[in-house]
C-alpha positions in Angstrom: -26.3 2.6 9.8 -23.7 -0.2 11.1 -20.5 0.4 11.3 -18.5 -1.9 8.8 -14.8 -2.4 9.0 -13.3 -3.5 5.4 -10.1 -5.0 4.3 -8.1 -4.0 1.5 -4.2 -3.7 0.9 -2.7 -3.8 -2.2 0.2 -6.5 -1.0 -2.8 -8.9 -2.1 -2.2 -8.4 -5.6 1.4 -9.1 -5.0 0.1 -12.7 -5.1 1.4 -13.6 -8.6 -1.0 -16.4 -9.7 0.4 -16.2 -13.3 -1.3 -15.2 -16.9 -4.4 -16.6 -17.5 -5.6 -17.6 -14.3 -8.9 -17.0 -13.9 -7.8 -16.4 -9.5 -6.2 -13.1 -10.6 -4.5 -9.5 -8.9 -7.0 -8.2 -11.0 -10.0 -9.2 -9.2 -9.6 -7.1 -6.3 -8.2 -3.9 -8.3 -12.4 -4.6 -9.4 -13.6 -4.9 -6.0 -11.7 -1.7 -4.5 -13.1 0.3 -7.7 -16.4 -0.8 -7.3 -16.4 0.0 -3.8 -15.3 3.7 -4.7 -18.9 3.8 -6.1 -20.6 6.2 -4.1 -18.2 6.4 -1.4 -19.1 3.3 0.2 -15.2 2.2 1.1 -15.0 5.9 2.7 -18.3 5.2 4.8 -16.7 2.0 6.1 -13.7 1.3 8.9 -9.9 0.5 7.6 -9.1 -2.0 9.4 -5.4 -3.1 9.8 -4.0 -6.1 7.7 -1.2 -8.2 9.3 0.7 -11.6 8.8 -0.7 -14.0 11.4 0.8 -15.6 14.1 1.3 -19.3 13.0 -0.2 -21.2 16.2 -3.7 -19.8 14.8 -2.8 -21.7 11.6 -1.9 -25.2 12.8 -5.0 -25.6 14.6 -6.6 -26.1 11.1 -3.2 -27.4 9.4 -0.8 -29.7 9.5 2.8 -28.3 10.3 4.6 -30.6 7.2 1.8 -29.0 4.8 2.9 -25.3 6.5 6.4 -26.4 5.8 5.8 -27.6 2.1 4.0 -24.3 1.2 6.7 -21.8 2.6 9.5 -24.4 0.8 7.5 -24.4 -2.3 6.9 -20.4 -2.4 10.6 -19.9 -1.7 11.8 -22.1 -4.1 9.9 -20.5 -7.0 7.8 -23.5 -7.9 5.1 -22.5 -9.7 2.5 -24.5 -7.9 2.0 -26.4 -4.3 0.1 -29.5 -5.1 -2.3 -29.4 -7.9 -1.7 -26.9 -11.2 -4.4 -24.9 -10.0 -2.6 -23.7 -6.9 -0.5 -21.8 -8.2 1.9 -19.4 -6.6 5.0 -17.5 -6.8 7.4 -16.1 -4.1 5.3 -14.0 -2.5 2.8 -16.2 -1.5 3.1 -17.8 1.6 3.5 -14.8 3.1 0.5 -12.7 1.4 -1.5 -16.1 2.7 -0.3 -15.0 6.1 -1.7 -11.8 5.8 -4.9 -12.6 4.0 -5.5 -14.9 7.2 -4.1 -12.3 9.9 -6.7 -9.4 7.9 -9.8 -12.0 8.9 -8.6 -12.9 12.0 -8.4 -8.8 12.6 -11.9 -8.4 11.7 -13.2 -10.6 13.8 -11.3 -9.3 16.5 -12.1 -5.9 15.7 -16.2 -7.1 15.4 -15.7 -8.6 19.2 -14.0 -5.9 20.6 -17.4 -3.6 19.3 -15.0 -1.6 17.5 -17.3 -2.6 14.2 -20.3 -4.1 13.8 -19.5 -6.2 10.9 -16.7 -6.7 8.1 -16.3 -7.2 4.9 -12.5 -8.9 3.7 -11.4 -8.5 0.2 -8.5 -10.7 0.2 -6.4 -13.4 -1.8 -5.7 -15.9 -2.2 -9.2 -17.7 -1.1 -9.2 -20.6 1.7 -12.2 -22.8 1.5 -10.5 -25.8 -0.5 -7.7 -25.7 1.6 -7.5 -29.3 3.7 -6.0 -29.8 6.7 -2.6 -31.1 4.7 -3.2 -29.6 1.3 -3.6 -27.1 -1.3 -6.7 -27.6 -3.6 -8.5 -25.0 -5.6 -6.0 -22.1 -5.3 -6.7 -21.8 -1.8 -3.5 -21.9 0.2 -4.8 -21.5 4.3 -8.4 -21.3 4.9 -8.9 -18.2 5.8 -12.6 -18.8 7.2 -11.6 -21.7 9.2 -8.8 -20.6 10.8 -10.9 -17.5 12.5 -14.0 -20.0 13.3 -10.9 -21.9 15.2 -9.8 -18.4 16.6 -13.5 -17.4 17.5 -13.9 -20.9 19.5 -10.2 -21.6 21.1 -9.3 -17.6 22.1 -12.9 -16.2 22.2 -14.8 -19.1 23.9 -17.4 -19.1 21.4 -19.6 -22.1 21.5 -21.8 -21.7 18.3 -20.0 -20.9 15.4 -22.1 -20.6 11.8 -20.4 -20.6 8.9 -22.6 -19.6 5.9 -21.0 -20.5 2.6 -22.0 -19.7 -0.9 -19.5 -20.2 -3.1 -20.1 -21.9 -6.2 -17.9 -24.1 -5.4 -18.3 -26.5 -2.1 -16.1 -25.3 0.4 -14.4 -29.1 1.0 -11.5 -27.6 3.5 -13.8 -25.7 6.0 -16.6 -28.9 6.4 -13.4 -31.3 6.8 -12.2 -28.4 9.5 -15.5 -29.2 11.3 -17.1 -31.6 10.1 -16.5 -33.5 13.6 -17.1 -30.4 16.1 -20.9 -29.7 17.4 -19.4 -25.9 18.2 -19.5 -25.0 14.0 -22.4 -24.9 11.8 -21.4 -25.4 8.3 -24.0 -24.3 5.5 -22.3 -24.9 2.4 -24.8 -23.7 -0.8 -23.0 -24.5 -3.7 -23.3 -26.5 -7.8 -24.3 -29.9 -7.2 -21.2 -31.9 -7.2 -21.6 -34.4 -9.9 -21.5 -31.2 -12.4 -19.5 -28.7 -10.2 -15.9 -28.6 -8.6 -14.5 -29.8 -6.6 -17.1 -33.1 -6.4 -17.7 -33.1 -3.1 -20.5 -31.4 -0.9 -23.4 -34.2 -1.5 -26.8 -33.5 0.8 -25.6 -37.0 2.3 -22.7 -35.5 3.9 -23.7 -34.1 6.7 -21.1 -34.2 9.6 -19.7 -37.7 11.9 -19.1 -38.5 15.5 -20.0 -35.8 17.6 -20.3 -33.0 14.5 -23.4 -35.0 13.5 -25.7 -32.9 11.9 -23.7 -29.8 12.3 -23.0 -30.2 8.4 -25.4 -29.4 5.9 -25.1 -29.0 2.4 -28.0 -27.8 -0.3 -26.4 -29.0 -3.8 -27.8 -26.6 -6.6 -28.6 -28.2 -10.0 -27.5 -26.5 -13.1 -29.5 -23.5 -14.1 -30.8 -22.5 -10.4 -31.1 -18.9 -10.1 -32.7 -16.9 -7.5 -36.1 -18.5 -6.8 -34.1 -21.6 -6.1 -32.0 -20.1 -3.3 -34.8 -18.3 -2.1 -36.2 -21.8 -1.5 -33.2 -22.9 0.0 -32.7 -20.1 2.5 -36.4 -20.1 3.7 -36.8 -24.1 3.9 -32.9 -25.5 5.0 -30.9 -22.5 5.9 -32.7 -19.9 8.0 -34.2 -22.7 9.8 -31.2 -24.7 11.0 -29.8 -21.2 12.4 -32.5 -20.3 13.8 -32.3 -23.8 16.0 -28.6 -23.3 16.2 -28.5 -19.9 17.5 -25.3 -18.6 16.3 -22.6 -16.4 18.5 -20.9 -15.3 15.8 -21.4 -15.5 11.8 -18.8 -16.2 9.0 -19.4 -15.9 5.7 -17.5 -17.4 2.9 -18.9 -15.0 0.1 -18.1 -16.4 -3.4 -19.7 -14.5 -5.5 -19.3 -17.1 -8.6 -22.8 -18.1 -8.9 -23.4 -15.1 -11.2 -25.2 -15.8 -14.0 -22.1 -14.2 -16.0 -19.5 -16.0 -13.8 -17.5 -18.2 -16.6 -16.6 -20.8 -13.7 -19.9 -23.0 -13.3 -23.7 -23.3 -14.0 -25.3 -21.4 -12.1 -27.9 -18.6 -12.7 -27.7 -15.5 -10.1 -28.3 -12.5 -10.3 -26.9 -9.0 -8.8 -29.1 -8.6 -6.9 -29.4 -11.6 -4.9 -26.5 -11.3 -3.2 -27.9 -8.2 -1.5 -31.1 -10.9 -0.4 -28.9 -13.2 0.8 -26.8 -10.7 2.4 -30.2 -8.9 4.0 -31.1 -12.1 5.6 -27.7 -13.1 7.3 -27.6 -9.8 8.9 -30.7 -10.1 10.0 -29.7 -13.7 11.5 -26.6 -11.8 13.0 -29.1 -9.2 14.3 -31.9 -11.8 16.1 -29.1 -14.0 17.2 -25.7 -12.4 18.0 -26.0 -8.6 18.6 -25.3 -8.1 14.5 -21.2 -9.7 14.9 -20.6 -10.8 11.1 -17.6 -11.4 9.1 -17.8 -12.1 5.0 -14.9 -13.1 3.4 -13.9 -13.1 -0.2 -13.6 -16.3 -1.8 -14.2 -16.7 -5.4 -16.2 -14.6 -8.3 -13.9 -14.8 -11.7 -16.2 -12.0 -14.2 -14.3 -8.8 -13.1 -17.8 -6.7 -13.5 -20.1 -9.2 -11.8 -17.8 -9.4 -8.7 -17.6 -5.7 -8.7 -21.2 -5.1 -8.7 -21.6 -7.8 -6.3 -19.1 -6.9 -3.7 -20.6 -3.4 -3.8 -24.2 -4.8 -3.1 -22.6 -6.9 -0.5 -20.6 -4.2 1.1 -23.5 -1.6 0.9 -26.3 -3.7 2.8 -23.9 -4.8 5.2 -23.3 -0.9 6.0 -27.2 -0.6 6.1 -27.8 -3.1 8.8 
């Protein structure tokens, strides 16, 4: 039985994203009562959730975007950048926490106090660019502790697993250029599938070269498809990297019920995919693993799927 550390505060829901959006407070008042389910939050580790210090952030963003997101929050607009973005007061600083929480995990994974972590926070960070908001991800919450894991942890061999529906744009542009991060994106093919980016041809430049790969899913794959894709692009390429450390961007919107994109997977898939980055954590790094929420927009699928999740990452 591993010991897994778990984020949850309720000051995430205090990130007003307004009626109707489908990024919602809701969504992790789903997660927290799945995770009630057989105790599993009370078999895991609290694990504390603070604002970050901002010199972790500007190693991913730019300063003026920084300054145009706390103006924007404080001013009451309702968005930074695009519609979807929204955000209300609150938000800069719940962004600060939702990054200082992953940061803590991983922290708390190196120091051996857990094995792995699970983050349930908001808002989500893969779109988020170097300079601005897409998606309604306000910091990238993933690449911010890969950059934390490298700069203040020496790491050398990052992976970053992530398989959101949606192609996490922010974290390849992170790293796109950096030999030190492997970036797996799994995701709907982009011609059918925000945010139209993620293309098998993009696959890293300069010195990065290679170091980003992307497996674009056609409408309608469901499991046997990402089976495919794990055993004949994924596993492989970590297995050659050999990873120090493993993040996980875990969107669980490829559910077959998700109302956000094309895709066809089920529950319990997410526990296979979850079984076999543990076990590349296990061969390859002593077992350190991180997951972070991202997206999953049906309220009973991203329950039962965080709980899956959560649950095989205590069993590793």
């Amino acid at each position: 039985m591993a010991r897994t550390g778990l984020i949850q505060d309720e000051r995430f829901q205090s990130h007003d994203t307004g009626p109707h959006h489908p990024e919602r407070p809701a969504r992790l008042r789903a997660v927290a009562n799945a995770l009630r389910r057989d105790g599993v939050d009370r078999r895991c580790t609290p694990l504390p959730a603070t604002p970050v210090d901002m010199n972790f952030v500007l190693r991913v963003h730019d300063d003026a975007y920084i300054e145009r997101l706390r103006k924007a929050c404080a001013d009451g607009k309702p968005y930074i950048d695009v519609p979807d973005s929204a955000i209300c007061p609150a938000s800069f600083e719940i962004a600060r926490v939702a990054v200082g929480s992953v940061v803590n995990a991983v922290d708390a994974v190196m120091d051996q106090s857990v094995d792995n972590a699970f983050c349930a926070v908001r808002p989500p960070g893969h779109h988020a660019e170097r300079g601005v908001s897409l998606g309604f991800c306000l910091l990238n919450n993933v690449a911010i502790a890969a950059a934390h894991l490298i700069e203040d942890h020496g790491m050398s061999r990052v992976v970053i697993l992530d398989w959101d529906v949606h192609h996490g744009n922010g974290t390849q542009h992170a790293f796109e250029s950096d030999a030190r991060v492997l970036f797996i994106s799994l995701h709907g093919h982009p011609g059918v599938v925000y945010p139209g980016t993620g293309y098998v041809t993009e696959h890293g430049t300069g010195e990065g070269e290679g170091f980003t790969i992307n497996v674009p899913m056609i409408p309608s794959s469901g499991d046997a498809a990402y089976r495919r894709a794990f055993d004949e692009t994924i596993l492989p390429a970590v297995g050659r990297f050999r990873p120090e450390f493993v993040l996980i961007s875990a969107g669980f919107d490829a559910h077959v019920r998700d109302p956000l994109a094309p895709l066809e997977l089920s529950t319990a898939m997410y526990g296979w995919m979850t079984d076999r980055m543990v076990e590349v954590a296990r061969e390859h790094c002593g077992g350190r693993l991180v997951s972070v929420l991202e997206g999953g927009y049906d309220l009973e699928a991203l329950g039962e799927c965080s709980f899956l999740h959560v649950a095989r990452l205590l069993e590793a």
